[in-house]
N, C-alpha and C positions, 0 to 999 in steps of 0.2 A: 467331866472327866475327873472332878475332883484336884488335888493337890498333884502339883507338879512333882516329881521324883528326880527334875536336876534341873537347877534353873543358874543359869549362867548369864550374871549381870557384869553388861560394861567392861569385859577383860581387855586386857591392854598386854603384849607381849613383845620384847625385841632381843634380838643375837647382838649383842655387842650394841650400837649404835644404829644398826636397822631394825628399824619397825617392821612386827610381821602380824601382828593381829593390833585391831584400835579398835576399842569400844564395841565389842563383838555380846552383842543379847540374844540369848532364845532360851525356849523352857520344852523340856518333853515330858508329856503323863506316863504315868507308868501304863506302861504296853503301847507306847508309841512306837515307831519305826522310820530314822529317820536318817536321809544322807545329805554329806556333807561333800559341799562341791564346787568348783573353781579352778582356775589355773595353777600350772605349776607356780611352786613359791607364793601362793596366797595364804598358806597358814595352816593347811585341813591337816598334818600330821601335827604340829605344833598344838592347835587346838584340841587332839585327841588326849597329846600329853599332857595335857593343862588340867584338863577334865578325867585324867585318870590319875593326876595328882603326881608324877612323873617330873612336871614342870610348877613351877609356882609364879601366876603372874603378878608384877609389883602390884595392878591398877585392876581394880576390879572383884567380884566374888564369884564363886563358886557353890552352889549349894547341891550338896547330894539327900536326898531323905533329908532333910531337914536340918543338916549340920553342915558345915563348910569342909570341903574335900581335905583341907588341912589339918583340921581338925580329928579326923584319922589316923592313928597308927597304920604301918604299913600293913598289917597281918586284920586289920580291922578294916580297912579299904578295901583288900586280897579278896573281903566273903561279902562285900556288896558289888563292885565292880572285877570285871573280868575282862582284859586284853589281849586282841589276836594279833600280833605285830604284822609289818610288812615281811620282815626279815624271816625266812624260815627255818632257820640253822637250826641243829638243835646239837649242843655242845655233845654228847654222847649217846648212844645210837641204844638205845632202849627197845623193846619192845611195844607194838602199839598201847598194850593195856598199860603197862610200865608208864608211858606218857600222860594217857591220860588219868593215872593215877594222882599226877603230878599235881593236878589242880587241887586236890584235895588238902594239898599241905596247910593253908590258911585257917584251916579247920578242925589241927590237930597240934597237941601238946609236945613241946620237946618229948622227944623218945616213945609217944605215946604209938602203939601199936593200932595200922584200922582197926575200924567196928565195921558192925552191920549196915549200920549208914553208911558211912564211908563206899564199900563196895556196892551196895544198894545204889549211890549216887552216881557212880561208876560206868555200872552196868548200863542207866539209864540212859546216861550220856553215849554210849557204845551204841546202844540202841538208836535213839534218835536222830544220830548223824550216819547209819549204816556204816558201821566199823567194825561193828562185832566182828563180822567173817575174817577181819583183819591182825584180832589178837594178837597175835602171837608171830607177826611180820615183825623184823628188824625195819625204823621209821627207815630209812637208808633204801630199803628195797622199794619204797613207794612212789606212784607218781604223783606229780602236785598234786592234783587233785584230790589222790585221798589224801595227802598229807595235812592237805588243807582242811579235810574234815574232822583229821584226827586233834589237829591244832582246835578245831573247834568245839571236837567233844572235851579235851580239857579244858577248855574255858568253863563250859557244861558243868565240868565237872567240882569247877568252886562252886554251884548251885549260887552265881549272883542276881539283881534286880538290875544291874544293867553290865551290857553286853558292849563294849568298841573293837572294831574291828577296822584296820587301816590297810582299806584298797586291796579288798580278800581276793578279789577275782584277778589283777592284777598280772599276775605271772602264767594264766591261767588258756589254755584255748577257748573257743566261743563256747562248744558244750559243757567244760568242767562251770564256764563261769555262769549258764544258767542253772547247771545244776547249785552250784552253793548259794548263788543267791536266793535260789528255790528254799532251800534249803533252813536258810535264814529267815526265810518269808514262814514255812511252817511252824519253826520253832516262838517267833515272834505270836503266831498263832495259841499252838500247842503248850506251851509254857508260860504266856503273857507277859514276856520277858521281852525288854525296851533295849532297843538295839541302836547305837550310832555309829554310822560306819562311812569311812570317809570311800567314796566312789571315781573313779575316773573317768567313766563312761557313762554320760549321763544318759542317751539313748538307754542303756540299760537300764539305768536307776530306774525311770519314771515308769517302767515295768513291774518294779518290787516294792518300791518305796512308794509312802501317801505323803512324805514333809521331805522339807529340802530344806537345807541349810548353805545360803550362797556364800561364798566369800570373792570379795575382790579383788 
């Protein structure tokens, strides 16, 4: 499989005086797919933040591509990694393309006007997660589920190498949540873009996912 693409040694993480990750190792190749999973308050969003550089753990490293997640500027993390949160709000009520343009921003100059990439990568993303049709909806008129797609064509659309996603099916019915993890399963495919994604449902997982990541 060659060279690892994120190898997380030994982290150690606590709130205050409680310990929520200890000594937590694993590694995924690039174009692995992989979930992350355990009981509530075992760690799985905790550890998303750690590895998306969000959080910083005192004990342990992090390596992305070859350099250590801190090691990143935020706008230099923004165009290798890409984050789909739990939370779906989205502070003001854009347009779908408008959103997923958003992703783009890691990839552009103060003031600097898109280019042809830019839209190009855009488009792409519209495409792969069937959102096109959606353009031009206010996010506000959507139901989870495509919101969820569309949350995920911006992700898409930083164009990163790796992909977290926390607990995407979550809020979701049983058809939306095969549909995205479908979804995620193709892209992983399609793209050969390495995805971790923390899971609740592990009946589901072991359907889409080939690595699991347990936590206790």
């Amino acid at each position: 499989m060659g060279e690892a693409l994120l190898n997380v040694d030994k982290i150690s993480y606590s709130y205050a005086l409680t310990p929520v990750l200890e000594d937590v190792t694993f590694e995924l190749a690039p174009g692995e797919m992989a979930a992350v999973v355990g009981p509530n308050g075992s760690g799985k969003s905790t550890l998303l933040k750690c590895v998306s550089g969000l959080l910083h753990p005192p004990k342990g490293d992090i390596i992305l591509a070859g350099k250590t997640v801190s090691g990143y500027s935020a706008r230099e993390r923004a165009q290798q990694v890409a984050v789909v949160p739990q939370e779906t709000a989205l502070a003001f009520d854009f347009s779908v393309t408008g959103t997923v343009f958003m992703g783009r921003q890691p990839h552009l100059k103060p003031f600097q006007r898109e280019t042809v990439a830019d839209m190009a990568a855009v488009q792409a993303a519209m495409e792969q997660t069937g959102t096109r049709a959606l353009a031009e909806r206010p996010v506000s008129t959507l139901s989870g589920g495509e919101k969820q797609r569309v949350l995920i064509a911006r992700a898409l659309a930083q164009e990163p190498r790796l992909l977290l996603l926390d607990e995407p099916t979550s809020q979701l019915d049983i058809t939306y949540q095969a549909e995205i993890l479908g979804l995620l399963q193709r892209l992983n495919k399609q793209r050969s873009l390495t995805i971790l994604a923390v899971i609740h449902d592990l009946n589901l997982a072991v359907q889409y996912f080939d690595k699991f990541i347990l936590l206790s």
